[in-house]
N, C-alpha and C positions, 0 to 999 in steps of 0.2 A: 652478323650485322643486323637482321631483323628483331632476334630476337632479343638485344644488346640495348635498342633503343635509339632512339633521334626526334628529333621536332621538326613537325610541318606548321608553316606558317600561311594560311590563305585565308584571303579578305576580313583579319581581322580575328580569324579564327587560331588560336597554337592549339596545335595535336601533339601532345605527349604520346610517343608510338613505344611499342617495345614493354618486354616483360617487366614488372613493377614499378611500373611507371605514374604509379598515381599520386606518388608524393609530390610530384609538381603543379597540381592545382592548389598546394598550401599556401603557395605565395598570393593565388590569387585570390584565395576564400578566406585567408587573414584578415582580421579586424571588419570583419561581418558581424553580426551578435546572433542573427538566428537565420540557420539555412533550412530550407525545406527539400527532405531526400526524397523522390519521387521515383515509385518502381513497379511493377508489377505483381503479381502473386508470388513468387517461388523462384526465379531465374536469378534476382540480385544475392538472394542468400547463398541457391545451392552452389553460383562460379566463385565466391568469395568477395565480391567486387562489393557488397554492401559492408561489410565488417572494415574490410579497406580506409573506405570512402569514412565510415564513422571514426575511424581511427585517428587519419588526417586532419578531420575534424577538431575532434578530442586534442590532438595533440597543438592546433593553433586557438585553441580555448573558445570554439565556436561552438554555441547553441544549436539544437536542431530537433528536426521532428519527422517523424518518415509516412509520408501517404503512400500506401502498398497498393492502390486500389484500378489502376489500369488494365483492359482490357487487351489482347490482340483485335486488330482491324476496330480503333477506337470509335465511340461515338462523339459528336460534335457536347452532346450532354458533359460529356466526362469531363470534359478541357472546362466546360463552363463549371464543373463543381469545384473542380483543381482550383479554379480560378479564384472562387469567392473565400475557398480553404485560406489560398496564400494571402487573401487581401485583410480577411478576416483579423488572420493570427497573426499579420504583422510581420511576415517575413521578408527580411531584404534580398534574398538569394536564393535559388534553385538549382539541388544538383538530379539530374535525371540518369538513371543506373538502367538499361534498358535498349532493347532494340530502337527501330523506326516508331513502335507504338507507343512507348513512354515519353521518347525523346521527343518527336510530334506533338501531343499532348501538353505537353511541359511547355515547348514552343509558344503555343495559342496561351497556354493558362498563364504564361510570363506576360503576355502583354493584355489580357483582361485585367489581372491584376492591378497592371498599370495605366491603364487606360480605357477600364471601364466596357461596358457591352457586352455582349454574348457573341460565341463562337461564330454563332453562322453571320453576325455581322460583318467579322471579316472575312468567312469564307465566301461571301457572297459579294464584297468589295463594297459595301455599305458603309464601311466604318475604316477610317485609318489610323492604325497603331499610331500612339504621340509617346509613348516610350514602352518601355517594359524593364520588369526585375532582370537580373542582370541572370545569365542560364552556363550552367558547367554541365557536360557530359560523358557519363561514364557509356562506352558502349560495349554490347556483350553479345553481337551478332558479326559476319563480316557480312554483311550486306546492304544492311539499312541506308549510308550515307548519310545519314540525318547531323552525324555529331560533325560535320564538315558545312554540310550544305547551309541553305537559305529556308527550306521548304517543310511544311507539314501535310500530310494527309488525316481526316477526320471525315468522319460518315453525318450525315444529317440525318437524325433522328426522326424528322416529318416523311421525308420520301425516301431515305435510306441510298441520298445520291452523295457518293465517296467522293469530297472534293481536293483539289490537292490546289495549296497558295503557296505563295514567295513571302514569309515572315519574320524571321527571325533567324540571324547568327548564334550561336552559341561563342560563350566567350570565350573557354577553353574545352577541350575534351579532349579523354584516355582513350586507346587506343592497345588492349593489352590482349597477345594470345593467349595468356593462361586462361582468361577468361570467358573464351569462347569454347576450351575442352570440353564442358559438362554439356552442351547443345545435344542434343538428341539427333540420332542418323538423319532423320527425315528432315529437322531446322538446318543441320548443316548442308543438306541439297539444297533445298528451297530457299536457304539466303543468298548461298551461292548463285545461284539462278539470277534470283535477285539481283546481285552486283553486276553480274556477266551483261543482264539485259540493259542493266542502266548504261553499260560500256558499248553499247551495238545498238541502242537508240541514240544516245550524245554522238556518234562515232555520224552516224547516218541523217542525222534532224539534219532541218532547214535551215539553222542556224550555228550548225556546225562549222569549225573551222583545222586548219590544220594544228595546232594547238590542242584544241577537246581532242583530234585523232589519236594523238599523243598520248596522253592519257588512257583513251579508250585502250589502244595497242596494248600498252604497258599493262595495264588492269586485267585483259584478257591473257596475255603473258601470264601471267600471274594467277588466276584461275585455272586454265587451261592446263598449265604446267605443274598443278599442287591439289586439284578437286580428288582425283583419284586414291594418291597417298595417304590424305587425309582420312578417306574412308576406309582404308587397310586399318590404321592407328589414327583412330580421334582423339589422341592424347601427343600427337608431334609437333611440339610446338613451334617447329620451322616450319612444316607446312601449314599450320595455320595461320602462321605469320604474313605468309606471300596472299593467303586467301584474303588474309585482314586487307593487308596492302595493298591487293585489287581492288577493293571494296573500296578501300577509301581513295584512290585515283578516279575508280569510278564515279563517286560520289561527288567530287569535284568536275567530273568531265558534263553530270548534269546539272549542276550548280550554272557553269558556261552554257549548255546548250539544249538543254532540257531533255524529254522525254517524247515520246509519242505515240503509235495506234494501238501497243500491243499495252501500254499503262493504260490507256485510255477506256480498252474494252473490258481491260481487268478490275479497274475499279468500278464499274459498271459491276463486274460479278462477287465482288465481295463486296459491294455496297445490299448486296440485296442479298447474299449469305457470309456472314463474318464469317465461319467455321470454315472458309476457302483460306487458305492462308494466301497472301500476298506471290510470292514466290515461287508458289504452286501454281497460281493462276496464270503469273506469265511462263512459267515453262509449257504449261499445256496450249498457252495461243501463241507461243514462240515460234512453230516450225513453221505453220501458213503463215503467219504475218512477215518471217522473214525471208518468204516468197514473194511478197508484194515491194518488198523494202529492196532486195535484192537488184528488180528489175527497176528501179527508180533511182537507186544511187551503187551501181553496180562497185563502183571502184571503193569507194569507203567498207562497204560492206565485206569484200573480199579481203580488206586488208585487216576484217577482224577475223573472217571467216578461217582464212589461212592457216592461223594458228590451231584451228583445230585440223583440216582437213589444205594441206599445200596446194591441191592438185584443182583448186576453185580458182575460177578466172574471170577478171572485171567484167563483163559481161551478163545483159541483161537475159540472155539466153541460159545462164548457168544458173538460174531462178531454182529451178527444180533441182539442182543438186544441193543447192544452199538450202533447201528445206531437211533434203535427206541427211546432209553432213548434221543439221540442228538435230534431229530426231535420231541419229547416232551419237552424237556425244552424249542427250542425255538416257540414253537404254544405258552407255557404259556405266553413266553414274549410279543406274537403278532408277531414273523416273520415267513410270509408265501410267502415271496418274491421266484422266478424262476427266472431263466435264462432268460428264454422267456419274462418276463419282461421288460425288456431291450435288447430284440430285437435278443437277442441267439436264432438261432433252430439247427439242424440237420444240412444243409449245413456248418455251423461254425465246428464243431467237427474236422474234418482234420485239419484246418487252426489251433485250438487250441493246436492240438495236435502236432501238426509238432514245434511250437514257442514254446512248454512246452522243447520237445526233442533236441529242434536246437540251438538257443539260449540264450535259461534261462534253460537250462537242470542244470547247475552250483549249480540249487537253490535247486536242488531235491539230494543233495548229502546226506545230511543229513535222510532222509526218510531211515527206519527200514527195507523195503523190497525191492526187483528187481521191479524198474517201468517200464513197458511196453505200449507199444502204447495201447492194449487191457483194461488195466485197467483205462488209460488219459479218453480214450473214453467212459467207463462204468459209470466213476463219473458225467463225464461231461451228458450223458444221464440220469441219475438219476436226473439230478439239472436242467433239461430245463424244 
């Protein structure tokens, strides 16, 4: 069934899901004259998804040009060069081959394109998009959400503050598990992660509803029931399928109801070292943060928790198992990554804490309880 194929349809967005599936954006990049392929260093070649994508191309007689030049954990710079690229050479369309960090990227550079200004204008809510080139997405992660959602994150080059906006739909995007087999052990953790937390922050926010739970459930179903498999044979295209298909319910559950403390303090930490990967950064402030979450929206929480661990009980007193259950799922997966890994100690914790409150305070809005400098500090202590 998964790996067969289907189309999701949300706000706008068609998801060609399932194995070779990318012949379905021809109808939509037909009678384009010139597309701009946007990917990263190495990831769109070695899954196959960029030969694909040119293929498709080729075969409804579209022009095209490929900028290779995207980093992981972008900076705000990149999107504004993407930007002047597209606007430059006259491109009518953008297909972005890519995790979160291309497809992000692509996002912001669609609408400078169209509408003029630099990145941080609209990360900064200075500037409002009046259109943008129209964005197709191939994605090659299951975790990003990007090719689903509304949202980009990009880093601001001046203070190195990782902001994350509400910008851009993409008009269609692939959704294919052959393409996520070549991922590397470590990306197939830390996407997964990725998607899980975006399912157990939409599940838990403040603007949660039973609808996002839905989704959350299902997505963690999905995770939960197929992370381990995967790591036996990174080559199963069923289970990578269910991981995709978590990823992207998830994806949608933050699109509804956002994100909150545990994004909040991590782009705070890969704002000021890109070489944390995304994914990484929330597994390691996952287990205390979903101590504090725990005790504030006991019953949502439990009904993600569950799936990993039955024997958790709505209850805010069961705080501390809900950290241990986090912190045993991911030892089974293999993540035993720190802070201090990547060069976090003790001296950082102010500096973290002051950028979580100062500002990306905006991203903690969503979070169930009163956050305080005391609690910034206690997670970030726990995860060094």
């Amino acid at each position: 069934m998964f790996v067969d194929g289907f189309v999701v349809d949300y706000k706008g967005v068609r998801v060609f899901f399932g194995r070779g599936v990318v012949g379905g954006l021809g109808r939509f990049l037909k009678g384009f004259s010139r597309v701009a392929i946007v990917t990263g260093r190495s990831s769109a070649r070695v899954s196959g998804a960029l030969g694909d994508v040119v293929r498709v191309l080729e075969e409804n007689n579209v022009g095209y040009d490929v900028y290779d030049r995207v980093t992981p954990n972008p900076w705000a710079s990149q999107a504004d060069d993407l930007g002047e690229f597209l606007w430059r050479n006259g491109f009518d369309a953008v297909v972005a081959i890519g995790g979160g960090s291309v497809i992000d990227t692509a996002k912001v550079a669609c609408v400078i394109a169209a509408s003029g200004g630099r990145a941080v204008d609209y990360l900064y809510w200075r500037r409002r998009p009046r259109g943008s080139l129209p964005l197709f997405a191939v994605n090659l992660t299951h975790g990003t959400g990007s090719e689903v959602d509304r949202y980009a994150v990009l880093t601001v080059d001046e203070n190195r503050e990782k902001r994350g906006i509400a910008i851009l739909y993409p008009k269609a995007s692939v959704d294919d598990p052959g393409y996520t087999v070549t991922l590397p052990r470590d990306q197939t953790v830390y996407t997964t992660l990725d998607a899980f937390y975006h399912a157990y922050e939409a599940a838990t926010s403040r603007s949660s509803t039973p609808y996002t739970l839905l989704h959350s459930v299902s997505a963690t179903e999905n995770i939960a029931g197929f992370i381990e498999r995967v790591l036996r044979d990174p080559r199963d295209l069923d289970g990578r399928s269910r991981l995709l298909y978590g990823s992207l319910l998830a994806g949608i559950a933050i699109d509804m109801s956002g994100t909150h403390i545990i994004h909040a303090i991590e782009h705070a930490l890969s704002g000021l070292n890109p070489k944390l990967p995304h994914g990484c950064g929330l597994g390691i402030l996952g287990p205390r943060a979903v101590y504090y979450t725990h005790k504030a929206r006991p019953s949502e929480s439990a009904e993600i928790l569950k799936l990993l661990d039955s024997s958790i009980k709505p209850d805010p007193g069961d705080a501390g198992k809900a950290m241990k259950i986090i912190e045993e799922f991911q030892e089974k997966i293999g993540f035993t990554r720190k802070l201090s890994d990547y060069g976090f100690g003790r001296d950082d914790i102010k500096t973290v804490t002051g950028m979580v409150l100062g500002g990306l305070k905006y991203l903690l809005e969503g979070t169930p309880f009163k956050v305080d400098e005391q609690i910034i500090k206690d997670i970030l202590e726990h995860s060094l």
